[in-house]
C-alpha positions in Angstrom: 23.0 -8.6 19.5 20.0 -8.9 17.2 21.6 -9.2 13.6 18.0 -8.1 11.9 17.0 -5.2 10.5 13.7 -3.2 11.1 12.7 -1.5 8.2 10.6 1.0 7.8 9.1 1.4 4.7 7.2 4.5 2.9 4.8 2.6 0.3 4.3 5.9 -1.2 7.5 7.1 -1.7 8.8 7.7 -5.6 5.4 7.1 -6.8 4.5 4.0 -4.7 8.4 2.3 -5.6 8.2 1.6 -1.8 5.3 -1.0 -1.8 6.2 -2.1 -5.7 9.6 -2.7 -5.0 9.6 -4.2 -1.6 9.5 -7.4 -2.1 12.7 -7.4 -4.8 14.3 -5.1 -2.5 14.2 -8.0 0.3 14.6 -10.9 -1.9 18.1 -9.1 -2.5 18.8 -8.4 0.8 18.0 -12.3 1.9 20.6 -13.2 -1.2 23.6 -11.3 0.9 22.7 -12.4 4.2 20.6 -9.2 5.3 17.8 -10.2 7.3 15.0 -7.8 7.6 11.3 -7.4 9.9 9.4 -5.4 7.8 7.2 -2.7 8.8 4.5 -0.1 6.8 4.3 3.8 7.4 0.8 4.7 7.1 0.9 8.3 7.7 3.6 11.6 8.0 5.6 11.1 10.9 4.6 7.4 11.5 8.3 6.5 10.4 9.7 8.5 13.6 6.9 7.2 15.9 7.6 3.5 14.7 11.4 4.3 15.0 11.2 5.7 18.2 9.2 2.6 20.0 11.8 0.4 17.7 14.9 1.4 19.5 13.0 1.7 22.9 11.9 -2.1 22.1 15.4 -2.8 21.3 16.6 -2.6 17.8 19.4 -1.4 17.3 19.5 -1.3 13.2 17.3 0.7 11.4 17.0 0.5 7.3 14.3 2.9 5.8 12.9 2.8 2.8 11.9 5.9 1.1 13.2 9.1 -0.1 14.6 12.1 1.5 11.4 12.7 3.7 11.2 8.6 4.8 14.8 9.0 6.0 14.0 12.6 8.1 11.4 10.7 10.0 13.8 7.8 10.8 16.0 10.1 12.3 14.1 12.5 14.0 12.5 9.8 15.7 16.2 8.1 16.7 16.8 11.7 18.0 13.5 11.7 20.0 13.9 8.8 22.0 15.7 8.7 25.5 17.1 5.2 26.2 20.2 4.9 24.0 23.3 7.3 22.4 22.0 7.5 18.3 24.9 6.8 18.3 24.4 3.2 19.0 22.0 2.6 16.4 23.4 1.9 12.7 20.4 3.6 9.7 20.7 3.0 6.2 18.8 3.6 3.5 17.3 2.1 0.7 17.0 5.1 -1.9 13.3 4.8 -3.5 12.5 8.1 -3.2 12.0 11.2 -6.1 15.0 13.5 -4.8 17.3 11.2 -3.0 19.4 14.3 -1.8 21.2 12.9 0.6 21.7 10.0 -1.0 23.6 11.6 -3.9 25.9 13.9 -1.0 26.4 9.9 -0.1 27.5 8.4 -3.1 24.9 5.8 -2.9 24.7 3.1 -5.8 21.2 3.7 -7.1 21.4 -0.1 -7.8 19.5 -2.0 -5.5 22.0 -5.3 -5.7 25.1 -2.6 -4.8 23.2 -1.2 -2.1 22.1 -4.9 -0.6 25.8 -5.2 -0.9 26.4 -2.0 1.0 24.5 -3.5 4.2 26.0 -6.5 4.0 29.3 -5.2 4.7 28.5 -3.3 7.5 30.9 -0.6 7.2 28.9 2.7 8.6 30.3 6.3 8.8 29.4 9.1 11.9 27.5 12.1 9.9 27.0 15.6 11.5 23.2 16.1 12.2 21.4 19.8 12.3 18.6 20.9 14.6 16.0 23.5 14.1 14.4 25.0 16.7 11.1 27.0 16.2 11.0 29.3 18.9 7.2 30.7 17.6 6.0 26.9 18.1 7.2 26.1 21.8 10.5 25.7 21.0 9.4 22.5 18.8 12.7 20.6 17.4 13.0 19.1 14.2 16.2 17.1 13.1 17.9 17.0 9.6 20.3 15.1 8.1 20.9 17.2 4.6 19.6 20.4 4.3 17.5 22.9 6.0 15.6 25.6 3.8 14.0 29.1 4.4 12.0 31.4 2.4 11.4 30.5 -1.0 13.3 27.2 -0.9 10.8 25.9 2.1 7.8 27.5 -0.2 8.3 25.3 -2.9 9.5 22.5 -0.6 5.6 23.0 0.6 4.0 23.5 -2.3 5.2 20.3 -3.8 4.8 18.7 -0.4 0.6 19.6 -1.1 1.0 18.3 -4.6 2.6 15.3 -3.1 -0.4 14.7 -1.1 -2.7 14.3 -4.2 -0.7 12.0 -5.8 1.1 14.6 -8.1 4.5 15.7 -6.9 7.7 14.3 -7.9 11.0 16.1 -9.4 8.8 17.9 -12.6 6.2 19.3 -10.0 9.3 20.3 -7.7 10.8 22.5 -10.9 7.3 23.7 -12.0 6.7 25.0 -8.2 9.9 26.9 -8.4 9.7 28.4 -11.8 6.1 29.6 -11.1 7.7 31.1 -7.5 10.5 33.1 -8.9 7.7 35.6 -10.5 5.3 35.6 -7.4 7.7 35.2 -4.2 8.7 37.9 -2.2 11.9 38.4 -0.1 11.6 38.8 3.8 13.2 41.6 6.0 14.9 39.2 8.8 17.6 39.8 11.4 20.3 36.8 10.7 23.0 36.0 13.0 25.7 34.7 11.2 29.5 33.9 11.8 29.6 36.2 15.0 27.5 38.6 12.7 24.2 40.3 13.4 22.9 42.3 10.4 19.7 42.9 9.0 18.8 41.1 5.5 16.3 41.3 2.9 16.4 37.5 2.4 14.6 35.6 -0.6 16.2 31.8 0.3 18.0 30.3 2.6 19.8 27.0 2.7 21.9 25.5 5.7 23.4 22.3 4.5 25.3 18.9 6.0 24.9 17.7 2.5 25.5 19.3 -1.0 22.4 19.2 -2.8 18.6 19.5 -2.5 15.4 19.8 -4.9 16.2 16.8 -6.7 20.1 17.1 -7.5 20.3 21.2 -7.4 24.4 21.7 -6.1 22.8 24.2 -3.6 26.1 23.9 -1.4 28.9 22.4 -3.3 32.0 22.4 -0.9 29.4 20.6 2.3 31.2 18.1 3.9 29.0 15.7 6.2 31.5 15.5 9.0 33.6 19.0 9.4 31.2 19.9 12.3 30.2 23.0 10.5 27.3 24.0 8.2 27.7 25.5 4.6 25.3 28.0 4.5 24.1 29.7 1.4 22.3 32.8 1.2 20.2 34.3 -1.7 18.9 38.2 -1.1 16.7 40.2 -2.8 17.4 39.9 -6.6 15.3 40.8 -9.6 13.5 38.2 -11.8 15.7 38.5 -14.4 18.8 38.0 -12.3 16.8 35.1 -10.6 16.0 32.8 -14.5 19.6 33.5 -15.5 21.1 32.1 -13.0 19.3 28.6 -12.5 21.5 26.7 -15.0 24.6 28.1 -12.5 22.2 27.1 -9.5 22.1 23.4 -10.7 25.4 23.3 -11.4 26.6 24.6 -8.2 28.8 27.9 -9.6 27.3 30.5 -8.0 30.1 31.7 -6.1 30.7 35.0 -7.8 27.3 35.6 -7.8 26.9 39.5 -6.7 23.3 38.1 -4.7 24.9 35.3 -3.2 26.6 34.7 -0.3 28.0 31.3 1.3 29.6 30.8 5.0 30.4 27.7 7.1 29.6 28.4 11.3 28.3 25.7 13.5 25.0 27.9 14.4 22.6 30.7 13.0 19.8 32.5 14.3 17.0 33.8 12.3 15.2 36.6 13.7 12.6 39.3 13.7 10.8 36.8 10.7 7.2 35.8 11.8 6.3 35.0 8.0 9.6 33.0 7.3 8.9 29.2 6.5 11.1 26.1 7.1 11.7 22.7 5.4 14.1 20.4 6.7 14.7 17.7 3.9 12.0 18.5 2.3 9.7 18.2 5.0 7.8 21.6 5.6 8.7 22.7 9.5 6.5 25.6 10.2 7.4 29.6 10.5 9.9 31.2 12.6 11.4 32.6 14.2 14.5 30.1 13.9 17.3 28.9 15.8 19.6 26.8 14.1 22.5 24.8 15.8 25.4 21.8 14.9 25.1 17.9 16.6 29.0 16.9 15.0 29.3 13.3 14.2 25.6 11.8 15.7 24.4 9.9 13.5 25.9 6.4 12.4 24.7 5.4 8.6 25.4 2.8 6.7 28.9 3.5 4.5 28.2 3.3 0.5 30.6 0.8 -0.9 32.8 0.8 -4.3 30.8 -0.5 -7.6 30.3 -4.2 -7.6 31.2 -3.8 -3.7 34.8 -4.1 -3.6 
């Protein structure tokens, strides 16, 4: 089997780390024996389309290089092919990104020379992967690997996502979004299946999570575990503004447990209905509105293992 890896590379990721760093990033990589083809996104969704031909070509490792977003594409275009199990493909990433969620759920060294090491040892892991499907858009799928958000977590998602675009998102932009949406966002009236439940729910954010955090290391969903087959879901109903500010030091901090606003589950699928005007992000990439189904793929993705400091 072909030892090399193709990766896929966002040059615009983290403020253009991905074409600035590239070339350390593979001069480390060639120093532990990691050989790599390298290949340029150009566009959103030209990681999945170049992953997708990739493993129908034959490649069976896959290293992007980006952020959260990069490493959605990657996947979803792993998922999208037909010719092989995703199973049988190893990803890993190369964290270059602003949020580097899923990263941080991972324990990734945020050292480049620790993660070369990482890929040299070749040690991966079998992650649980999430699927949305938007049953307003002709039952169009989209993958994640971390978590999916709804309502005002997917509105800020895409209004940095726009800033982004201009060459002015990051983390800062991410928080200013957010701040400047708690005053001018607006709870939705959904029905949400949940946990053999069907109630009604006026619901201001939603999060369904394989990893712990999102929005740039908030501890949305502190007890996820990537493996245990079942989401942690997180929901935030309708809540004043005051009740909204106090509470984002305990949002960051993931200690919102007693919260009288909050609830949190684990279930393997949810359904969103009756919510036309709800948006979606799945790892940060803005989805489209519902309404939503939302179900569990256990153990279907094989990553790339993060290894002990100084890779011992």
């Amino acid at each position: 089997m072909d030892e090399r890896w193709l990766a896929i590379i966002n040059p615009h990721a983290g403020g253009d780390r991905g074409l600035r760093h590239w070339d350390r990033i593979e001069r480390l990589l060639m120093e532990e024996g990691v050989e790599t083809v390298p290949l340029f996104t150009g566009y959103r969704m030209h990681a999945a389309e170049i992953c997708k031909r990739a493993v129908g070509e034959g490649w069976r490792r896959i290293l992007a290089v980006g952020g959260d977003g990069t490493l959605n594409e990657v996947v979803n275009g792993l998922f999208s092919q037909p010719k092989v199990s995703p199973c049988d493909v190893t990803v890993g990433l190369f964290q270059v990104g602003t949020g580097n969620d899923w990263a941080r759920t991972m324990e990734y060294p945020s050292s480049y020379e620790e993660m070369a090491r990482c890929l040299a040892r070749k040690e991966t892991f079998l992650q649980d992967v999430g699927v949305v499907v938007s049953e307003k858009e002709k039952k169009k799928e989209r993958v994640f690997v971390n978590v999916a958000g709804f309502g005002f977590d997917a509105w800020v998602a895409e209004k940095t996502n726009r800033a982004k675009d201009k060459g002015k998102g990051g983390r800062l932009s991410y928080l200013s979004n957010m701040l400047k949406g708690l005053a001018a966002y607006k709870a939705s009236r959904v029905t949400l299946s949940l946990e053999d439940s069907v109630r009604d729910v006026d619901l201001f954010s939603l999060g369904v999570g394989i990893g712990k955090y999102n929005g740039g290391g908030i501890k949305q969903l502190p007890q996820a575990v990537m493996d245990d087959g079942l989401f942690d879901i997180v929901l935030y109903k309708k809540m004043s503004l005051w009740q909204m500010f106090s509470s984002l030091k305990q949002l960051y901090q993931g200690g919102l447990e007693h919260h009288p606003k909050v609830e949190y589950h684990k279930t393997d699928r949810v359904m969103i209905r009756e919510a036309d005007n709800l948006f979606c992000e799945c790892d940060g990439e803005s989805v489209g509105y519902g309404p939503f189904a939302i179900r569990m793929v256990p153990k279907a993705l094989r990553i790339v293992k993060a290894c002990a400091k100084g890779g011992e």
